[in-house]
C-alpha positions as CSV (number, residue, x, y, z in Angstrom):
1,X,162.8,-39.2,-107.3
2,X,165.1,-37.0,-105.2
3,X,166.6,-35.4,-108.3
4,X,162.9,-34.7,-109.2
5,X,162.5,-33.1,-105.5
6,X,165.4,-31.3,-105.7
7,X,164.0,-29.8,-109.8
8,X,160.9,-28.6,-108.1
9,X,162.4,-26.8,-105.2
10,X,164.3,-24.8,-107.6
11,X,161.6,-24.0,-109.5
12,X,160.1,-22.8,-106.6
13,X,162.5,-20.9,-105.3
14,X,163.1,-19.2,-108.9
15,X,159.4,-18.2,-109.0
16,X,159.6,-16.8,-105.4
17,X,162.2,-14.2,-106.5
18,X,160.5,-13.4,-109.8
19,X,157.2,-12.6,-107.9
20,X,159.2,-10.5,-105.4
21,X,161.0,-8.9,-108.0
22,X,157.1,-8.3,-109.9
23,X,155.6,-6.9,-106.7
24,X,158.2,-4.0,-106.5
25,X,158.1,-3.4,-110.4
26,X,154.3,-3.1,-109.7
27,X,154.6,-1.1,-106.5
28,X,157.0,1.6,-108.0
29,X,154.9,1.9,-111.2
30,X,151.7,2.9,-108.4
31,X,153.7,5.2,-107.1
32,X,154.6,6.4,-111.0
33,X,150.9,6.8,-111.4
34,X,150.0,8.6,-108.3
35,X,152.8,11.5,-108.8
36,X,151.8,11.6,-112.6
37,X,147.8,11.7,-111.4
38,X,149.3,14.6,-108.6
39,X,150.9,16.8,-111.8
40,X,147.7,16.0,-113.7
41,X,145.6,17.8,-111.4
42,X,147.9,20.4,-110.9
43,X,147.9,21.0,-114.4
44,X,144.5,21.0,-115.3
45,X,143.9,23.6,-112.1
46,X,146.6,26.0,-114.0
47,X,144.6,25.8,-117.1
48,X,141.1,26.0,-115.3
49,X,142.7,29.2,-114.1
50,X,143.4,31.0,-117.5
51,X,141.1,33.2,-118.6
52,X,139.5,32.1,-121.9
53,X,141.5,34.5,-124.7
54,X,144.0,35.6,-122.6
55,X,147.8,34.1,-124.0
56,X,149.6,32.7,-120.7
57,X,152.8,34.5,-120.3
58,X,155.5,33.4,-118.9
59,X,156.4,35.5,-116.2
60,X,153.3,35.6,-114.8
61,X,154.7,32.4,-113.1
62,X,158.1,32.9,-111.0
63,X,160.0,30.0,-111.0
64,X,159.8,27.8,-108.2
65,X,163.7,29.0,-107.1
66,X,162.6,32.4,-106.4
């Protein structure tokens, strides 16, 4: 019986760590999403912003070292 005990207190302690180890994989990948959702409407306001026929040219943007 104590051997049994002792079998489900690892288990326990195993599936702790995993679901730590699932809530940061799951918090970084929100934080993926919100900078990817951040460049996605920055993107879509820079091709709102082209005038329909007009080719975008490259140095009509100056690179962001400038």
């Amino acid at each position: 019986m104590e051997d049994r005990i002792t079998e489900l207190e690892i288990r326990l302690a195993l599936q702790d760590d995993l679901l730590d180890e699932l809530n940061r994989v799951v918090s970084r990948q929100q934080q993926q999403m919100e900078f990817l959702a951040q460049e996605l409407r920055r993107l879509q306001q820079m091709v709102r912003t082209i005038e329909p026929g007009k080719q975008p040219s490259l140095r009509d943007e100056i690179p962001p070292h400038y």
